[in-house]
C-alpha positions in Angstrom: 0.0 0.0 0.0 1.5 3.1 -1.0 0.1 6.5 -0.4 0.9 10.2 -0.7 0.0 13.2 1.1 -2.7 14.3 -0.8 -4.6 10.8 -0.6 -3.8 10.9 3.4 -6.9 10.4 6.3 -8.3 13.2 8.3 -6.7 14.0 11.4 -8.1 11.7 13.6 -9.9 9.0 12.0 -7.9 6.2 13.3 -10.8 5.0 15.8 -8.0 3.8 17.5 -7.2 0.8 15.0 -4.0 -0.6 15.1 -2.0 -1.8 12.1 -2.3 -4.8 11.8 -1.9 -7.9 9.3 -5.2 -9.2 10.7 -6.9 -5.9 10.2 -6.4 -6.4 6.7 -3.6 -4.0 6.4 -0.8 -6.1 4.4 -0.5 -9.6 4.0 0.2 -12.8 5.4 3.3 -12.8 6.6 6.4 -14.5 4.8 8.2 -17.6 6.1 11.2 -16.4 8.2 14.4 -16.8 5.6 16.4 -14.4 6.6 17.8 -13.2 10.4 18.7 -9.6 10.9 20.6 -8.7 13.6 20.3 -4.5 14.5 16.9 -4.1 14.3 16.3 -0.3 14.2 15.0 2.9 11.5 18.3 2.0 8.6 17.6 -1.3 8.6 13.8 -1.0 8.1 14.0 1.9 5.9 16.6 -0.2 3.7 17.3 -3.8 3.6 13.6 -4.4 5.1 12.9 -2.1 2.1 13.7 -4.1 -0.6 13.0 -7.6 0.7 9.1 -6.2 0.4 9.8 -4.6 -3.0 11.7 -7.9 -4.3 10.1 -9.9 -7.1 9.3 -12.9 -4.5 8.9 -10.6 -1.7 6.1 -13.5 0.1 8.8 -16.1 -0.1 11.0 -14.3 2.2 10.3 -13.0 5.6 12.7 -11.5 8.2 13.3 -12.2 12.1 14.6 -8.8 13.0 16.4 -8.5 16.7 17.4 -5.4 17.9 20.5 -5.0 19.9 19.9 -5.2 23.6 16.4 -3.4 23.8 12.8 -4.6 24.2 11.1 -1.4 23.1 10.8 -1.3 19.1 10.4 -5.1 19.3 7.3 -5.3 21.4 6.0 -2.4 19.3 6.4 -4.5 16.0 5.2 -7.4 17.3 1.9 -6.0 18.5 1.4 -4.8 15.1 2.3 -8.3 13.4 5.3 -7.1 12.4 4.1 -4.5 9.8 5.3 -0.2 10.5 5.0 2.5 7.9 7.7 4.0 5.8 6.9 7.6 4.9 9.5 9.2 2.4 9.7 12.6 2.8 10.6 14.5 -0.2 11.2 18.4 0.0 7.8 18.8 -1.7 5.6 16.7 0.7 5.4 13.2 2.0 4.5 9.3 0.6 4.2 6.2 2.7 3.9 2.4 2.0 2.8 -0.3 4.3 5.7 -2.6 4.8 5.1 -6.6 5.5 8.2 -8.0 5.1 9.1 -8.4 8.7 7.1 -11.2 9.8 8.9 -11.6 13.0 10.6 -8.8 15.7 12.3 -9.6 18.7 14.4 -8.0 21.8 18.1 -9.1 20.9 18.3 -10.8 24.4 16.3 -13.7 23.0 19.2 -16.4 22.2 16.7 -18.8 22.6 14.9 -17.9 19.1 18.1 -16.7 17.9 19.6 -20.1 18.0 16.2 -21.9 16.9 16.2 -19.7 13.6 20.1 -20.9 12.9 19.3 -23.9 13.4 16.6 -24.0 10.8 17.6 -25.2 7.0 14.7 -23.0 5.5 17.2 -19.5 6.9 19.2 -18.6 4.1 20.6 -15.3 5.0 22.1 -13.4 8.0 22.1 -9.4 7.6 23.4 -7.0 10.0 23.0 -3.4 10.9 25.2 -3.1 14.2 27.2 0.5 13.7 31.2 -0.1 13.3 31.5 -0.2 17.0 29.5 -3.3 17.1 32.1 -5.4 15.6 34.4 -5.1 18.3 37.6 -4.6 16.3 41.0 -4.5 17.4 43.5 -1.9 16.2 44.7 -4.8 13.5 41.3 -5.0 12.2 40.7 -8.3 14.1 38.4 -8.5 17.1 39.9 -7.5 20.3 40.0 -10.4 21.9 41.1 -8.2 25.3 38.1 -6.3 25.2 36.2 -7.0 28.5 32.8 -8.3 26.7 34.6 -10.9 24.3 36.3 -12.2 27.4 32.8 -12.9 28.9 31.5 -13.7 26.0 34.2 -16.3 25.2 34.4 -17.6 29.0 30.1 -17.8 28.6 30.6 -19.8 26.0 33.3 -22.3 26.3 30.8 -23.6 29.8 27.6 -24.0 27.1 27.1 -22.7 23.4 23.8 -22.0 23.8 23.7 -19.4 26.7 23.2 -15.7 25.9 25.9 -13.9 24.9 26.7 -9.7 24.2 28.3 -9.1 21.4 27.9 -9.4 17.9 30.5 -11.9 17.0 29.9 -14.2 20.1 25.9 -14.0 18.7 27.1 -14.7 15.4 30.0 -17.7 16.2 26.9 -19.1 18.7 24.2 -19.3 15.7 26.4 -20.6 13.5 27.5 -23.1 16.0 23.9 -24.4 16.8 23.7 -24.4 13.0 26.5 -26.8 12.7 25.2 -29.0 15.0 21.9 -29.3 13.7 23.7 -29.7 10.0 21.1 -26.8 8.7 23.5 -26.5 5.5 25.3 -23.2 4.0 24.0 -19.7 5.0 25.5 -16.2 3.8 26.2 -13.2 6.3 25.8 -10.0 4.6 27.2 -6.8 6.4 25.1 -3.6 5.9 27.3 -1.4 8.2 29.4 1.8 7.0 32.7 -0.3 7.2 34.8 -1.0 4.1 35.1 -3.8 3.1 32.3 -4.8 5.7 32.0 -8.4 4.9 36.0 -9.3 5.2 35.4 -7.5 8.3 32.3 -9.7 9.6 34.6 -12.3 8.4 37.3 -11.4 10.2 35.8 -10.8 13.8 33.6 -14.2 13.2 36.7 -16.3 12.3 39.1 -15.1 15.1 36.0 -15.1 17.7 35.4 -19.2 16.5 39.2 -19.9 16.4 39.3 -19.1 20.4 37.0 -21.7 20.9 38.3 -24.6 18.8 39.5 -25.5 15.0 36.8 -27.4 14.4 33.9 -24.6 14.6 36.1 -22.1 12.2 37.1 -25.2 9.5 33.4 -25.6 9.3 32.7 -21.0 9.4 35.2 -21.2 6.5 33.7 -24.1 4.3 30.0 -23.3 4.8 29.3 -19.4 5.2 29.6 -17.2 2.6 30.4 -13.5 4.2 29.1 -10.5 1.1 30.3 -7.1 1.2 27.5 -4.5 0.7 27.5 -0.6 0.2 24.2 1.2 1.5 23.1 4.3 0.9 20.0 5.9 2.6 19.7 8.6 5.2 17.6 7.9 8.2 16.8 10.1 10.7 15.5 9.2 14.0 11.5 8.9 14.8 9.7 11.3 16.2 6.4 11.6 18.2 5.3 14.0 15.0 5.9 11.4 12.4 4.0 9.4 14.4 1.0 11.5 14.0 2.0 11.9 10.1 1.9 8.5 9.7 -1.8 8.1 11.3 -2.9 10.9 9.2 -1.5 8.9 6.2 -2.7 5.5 6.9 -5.4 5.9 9.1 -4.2 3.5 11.5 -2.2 3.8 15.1 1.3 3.2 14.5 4.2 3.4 17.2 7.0 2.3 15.0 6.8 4.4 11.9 10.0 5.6 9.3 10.9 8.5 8.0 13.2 8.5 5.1 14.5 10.1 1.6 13.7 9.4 -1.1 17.5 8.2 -2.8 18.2 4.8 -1.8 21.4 2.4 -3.2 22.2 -0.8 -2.2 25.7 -2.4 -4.0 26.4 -6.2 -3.1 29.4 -8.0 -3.9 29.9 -12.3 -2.4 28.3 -15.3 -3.2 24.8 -16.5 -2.1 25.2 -20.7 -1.3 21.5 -21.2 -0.4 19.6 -18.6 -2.9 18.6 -14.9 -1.7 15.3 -12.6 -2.9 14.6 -10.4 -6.2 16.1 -7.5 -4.3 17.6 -6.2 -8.1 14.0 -6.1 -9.0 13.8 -3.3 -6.1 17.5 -1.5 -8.1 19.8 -3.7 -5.8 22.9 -3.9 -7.9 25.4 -6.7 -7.5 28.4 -6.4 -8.9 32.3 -8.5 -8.7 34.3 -5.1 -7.3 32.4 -2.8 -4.5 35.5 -1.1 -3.2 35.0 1.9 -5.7 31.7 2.5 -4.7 32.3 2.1 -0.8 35.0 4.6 -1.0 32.8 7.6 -2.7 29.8 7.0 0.0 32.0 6.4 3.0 34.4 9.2 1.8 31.5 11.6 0.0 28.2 10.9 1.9 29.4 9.8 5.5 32.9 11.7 5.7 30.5 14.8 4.8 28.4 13.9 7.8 31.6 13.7 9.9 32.5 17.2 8.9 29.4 18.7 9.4 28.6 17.1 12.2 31.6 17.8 14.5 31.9 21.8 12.8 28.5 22.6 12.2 27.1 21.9 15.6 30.1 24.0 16.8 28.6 26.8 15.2 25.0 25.9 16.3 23.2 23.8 13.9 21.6 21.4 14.6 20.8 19.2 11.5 22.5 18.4 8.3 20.2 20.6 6.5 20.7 23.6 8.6 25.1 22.9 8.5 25.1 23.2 4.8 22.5 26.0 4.3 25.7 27.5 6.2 27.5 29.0 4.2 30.7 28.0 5.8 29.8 25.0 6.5 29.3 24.5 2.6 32.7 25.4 1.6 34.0 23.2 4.9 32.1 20.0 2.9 33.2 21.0 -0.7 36.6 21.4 0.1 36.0 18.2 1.7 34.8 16.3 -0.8 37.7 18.0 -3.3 40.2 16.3 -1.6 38.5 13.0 -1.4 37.3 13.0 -4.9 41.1 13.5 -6.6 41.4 9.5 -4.8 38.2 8.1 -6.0 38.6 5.2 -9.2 34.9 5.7 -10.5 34.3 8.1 -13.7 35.0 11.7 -12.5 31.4 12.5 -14.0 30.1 10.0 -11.8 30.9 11.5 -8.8 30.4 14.8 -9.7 26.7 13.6 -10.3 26.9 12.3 -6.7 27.9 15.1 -5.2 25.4 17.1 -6.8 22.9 14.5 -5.6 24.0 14.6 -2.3 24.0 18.6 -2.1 20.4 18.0 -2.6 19.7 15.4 -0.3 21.8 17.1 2.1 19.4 20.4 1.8 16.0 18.9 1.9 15.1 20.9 5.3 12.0 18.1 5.7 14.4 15.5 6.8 15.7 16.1 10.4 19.2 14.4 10.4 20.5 15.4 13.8 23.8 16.4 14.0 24.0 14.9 17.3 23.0 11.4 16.2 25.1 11.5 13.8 28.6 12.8 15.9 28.3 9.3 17.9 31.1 7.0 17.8 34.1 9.2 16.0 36.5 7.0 17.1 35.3 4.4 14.7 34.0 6.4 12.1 36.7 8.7 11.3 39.2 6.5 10.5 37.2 4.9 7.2 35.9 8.2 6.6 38.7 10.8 6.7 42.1 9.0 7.8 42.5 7.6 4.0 42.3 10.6 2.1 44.7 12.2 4.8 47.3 9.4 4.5 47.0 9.6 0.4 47.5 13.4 0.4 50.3 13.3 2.6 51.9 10.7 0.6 51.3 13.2 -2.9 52.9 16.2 -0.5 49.7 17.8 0.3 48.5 18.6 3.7 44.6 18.1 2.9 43.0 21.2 4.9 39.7 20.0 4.5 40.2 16.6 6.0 42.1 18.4 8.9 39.5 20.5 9.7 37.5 17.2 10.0 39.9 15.9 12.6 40.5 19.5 14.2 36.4 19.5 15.0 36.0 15.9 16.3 39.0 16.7 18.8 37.3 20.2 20.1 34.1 18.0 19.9 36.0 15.4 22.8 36.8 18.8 24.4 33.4 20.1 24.8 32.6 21.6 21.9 29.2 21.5 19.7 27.4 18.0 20.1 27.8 16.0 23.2 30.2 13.1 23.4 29.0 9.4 22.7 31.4 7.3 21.9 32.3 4.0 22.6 35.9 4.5 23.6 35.1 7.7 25.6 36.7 6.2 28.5 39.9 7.0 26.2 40.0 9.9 23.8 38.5 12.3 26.1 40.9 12.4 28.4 43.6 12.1 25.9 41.9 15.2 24.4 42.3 17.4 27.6 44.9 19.6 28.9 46.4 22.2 26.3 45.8 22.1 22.6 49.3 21.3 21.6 49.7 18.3 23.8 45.9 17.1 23.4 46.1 17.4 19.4 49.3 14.7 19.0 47.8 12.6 21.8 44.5 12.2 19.7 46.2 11.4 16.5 48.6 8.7 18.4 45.8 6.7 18.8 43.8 7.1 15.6 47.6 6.8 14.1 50.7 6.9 15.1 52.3 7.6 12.1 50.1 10.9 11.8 50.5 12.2 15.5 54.4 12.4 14.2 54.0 14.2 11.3 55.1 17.6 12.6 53.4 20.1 9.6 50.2 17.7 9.8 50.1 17.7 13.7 51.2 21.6 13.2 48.2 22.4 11.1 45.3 20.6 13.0 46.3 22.9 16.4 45.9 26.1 13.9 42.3 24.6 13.1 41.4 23.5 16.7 42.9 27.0 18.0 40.5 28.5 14.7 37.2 26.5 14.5 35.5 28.6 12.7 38.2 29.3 9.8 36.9 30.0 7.0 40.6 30.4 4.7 40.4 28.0 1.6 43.1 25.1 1.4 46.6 25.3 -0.4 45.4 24.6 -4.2 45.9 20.2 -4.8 49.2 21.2 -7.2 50.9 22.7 -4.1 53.3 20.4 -2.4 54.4 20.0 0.9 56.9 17.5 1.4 55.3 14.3 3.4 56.7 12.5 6.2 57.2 9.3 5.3 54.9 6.1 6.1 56.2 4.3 9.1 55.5 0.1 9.2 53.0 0.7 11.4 50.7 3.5 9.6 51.3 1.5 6.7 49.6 -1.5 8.0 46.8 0.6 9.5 
């Protein structure tokens, strides 16, 4: 069911109906095929997206579980699963019924966790667990010191089916149970803003299974297929407003609606063992390379974000639409993007076209993509987003201003400025980010990279910003050359 604004209910003619598959409202739901693990707004505004739009959309339903909380999964589940997207354009608003999550639960459930891995008809594992959730070690690798994956791992090694925290302990656990019930091959597809996101589900899987014997990695290796995925579509977080919007539109209550754009892109690149849906009926595209096109939206789209999101709530803002109606702000992104773009492989007239696409999405004031929401976690987005243009333009002889300024706002950011702090390794960069500007500045960059904290003109350059936040002098021109220090083993490997 899709319908626009100018088809919407009155105000108020709900009657207090629920939506609801029994109610009429979508149909029958799907047999569960695939298991998502991050329920929450992305993941139902994309991947959730174009299982329903898929050619055999009734042949495959999802058993979403959200992370640790109960809330958005008691909400689905007392309206069979169904929630409406509305996709708000800058010239009013459509919505569509979705159906294609046929089960929801709270992520502390291993119980049905385990029972869906265990079943042959679950083809497919997706995930939507932030970059944090992957619990990575500095070598890419999961941290095996980190305090959780030490419970997780003792938990474990006492009984495979008890519940467990993080996502690769769920994920080695299911797959486990899977084994021992010989429920056949199964693919895990990574929808997180990490490159190369399914070598890194891989990764953290393999070393996680390794810890608790040979045999259960041997049989990871040989029987799950692990697909890298780009995806592209901005999200902002629910509000009690859109909740009303979405009565008015459907004429039914509905606690768990979506608001999204209108642009959507979903690239895929792995194998499939046990089949998958239509989803390039719904413009999926899968294709044998994926690097190219993770680098211009993790570089473009969410290294934009970064930028705006650490600078532009310094100066006030409060959403990406109001940072880059700044004019400041504007020039900040473009000189951004500049940089970035001079490293990107596809056709320069391709990503022109995206930037100019994203200039729009960026603008449309209707969406209400909080700057806040967006600053979390900087110590894990930053360096896919920003540290590999930096470390490309060093090694050219440039010293990329707009990146810095990037790093220079996340580091006043840690020291109070514009958004507040949420991060998962808070604990750590704040306090390396206090004290004096000239200590906190190489401190910071130590532990993003070592080989950038002693780069003297880089380091030099990022205290100018910090001391200068609101700078609004254009970088050297990209012919310019300043001599590079050169890659150490270490940044080199990083």
């Amino acid at each position: 069911m899709t319908i626009s604004t100018d088809e919407s209910h009155p105000s108020g003619t709900t009657d207090g109906v629920r939506l609801s598959r029994r109610g009429g409202d979508a149909r029958p739901a799907a047999p569960v095929r695939i298991v998502h693990l991050g329920l929450g707004n992305f993941f139902r505004a994309h991947q959730a997206w174009y299982t329903d739009n898929a050619s055999d959309s009734a042949e495959w339903g999802i058993a979403a579980f959200t992370g640790r909380s109960t809330v958005l999964a008691d909400a689905l589940t007392a309206q069979d699963g169904l929630y409406t997207l509305i996709t708000r354009a800058a010239a009013g608003d459509s919505c569509q019924v979705l159906s294609s999550v046929s089960k929801a639960h709270p992520g502390p459930d291993t119980k049905a966790w385990l029972g869906y891995l265990t079943d042959p008809d679950v083809r497919i594992v997706t995930l939507t667990v932030t970059e944090a959730g992957y619990v990575r070690g500095s070598n890419g690798g999961l941290d095996a010191e980190h305090p959780d994956v030490q419970s997780d791992l003792a938990v474990l090694r006492r009984d495979l089916r008890a519940p467990v925290r993080t996502t690769p302990a769920r994920l080695v656990a299911g797959l486990a149970a899977r084994r021992a019930a010989n429920a056949g091959r199964v693919a895990v597809v990574s929808c997180d803003n990490l490159p190369e996101n399914g070598a890194a589900a891989a990764r953290v899987v393999s070393d996680f299974a390794a810890l608790l014997g040979p045999g259960l990695a041997d049989w990871i290796k040989g029987n799950v297929s692990f697909v890298t995925t780009m995806v592209d579509r901005i999200t902002p977080a629910t509000t009690d407003d859109d909740r009303v919007t979405a009565a008015d539109l459907i004429g039914r209550l509905d606690d768990a609606p979506v608001v999204t754009e209108p642009f959507s892109e979903w690239v895929l690149s792995g194998e499939f063992p046990a089949g998958r849906p239509g989803w390039d009926i719904a413009g999926a595209r899968f294709v044998d390379d994926i690097v190219p096109f993770e680098e211009r939206k993790l570089w473009l789209l969410n290294g934009g974000h970064s930028l705006l999101a650490y600078a532009g709530s310094a100066r006030g803002h409060r959403t990406i639409a109001e940072a880059v109606a700044d004019p400041v702000c504007r020039e900040w992104m473009i000189q951004w993007w500049t940089e970035a773009s001079g490293h990107l492989t596809l056709p320069p007239q391709e990503v022109s076209e995206y930037r100019d696409a994203l200039l729009t999405r960026f603008a449309n004031p209707r969406i209400r993509h909080l700057l806040a929401q967006i600053a979390a976690d900087g110590s894990q987005k930053l360096p896919v987003r920003i540290l590999p243009t930096v470390r490309k333009e060093r090694a050219e002889g440039r010293l990329p201003v707009g990146a810095l300024r990037a790093l220079a706002a996340w580091i006043n950011h840690l020291r109070g400025a514009g958004a507040p702090v949420k991060d998962a390794a808070a604990d750590t960069v704040v306090p390396l980010a206090s004290g004096t500007i000239t200590d906190a500045v190489p401190r910071v960059l130590r532990y993003l990279d070592p080989g950038m904290a002693a780069d003297k003109p880089l380091v030099d350059r990022i205290i100018d910003l910090c001391g200068r936040p609101t700078d609004t002098s254009s970088a050297a021109p990209r012919g310019v050359a300043i001599a590079p220090t050169p890659l150490t083993e270490k940044e080199d490997h990083h």
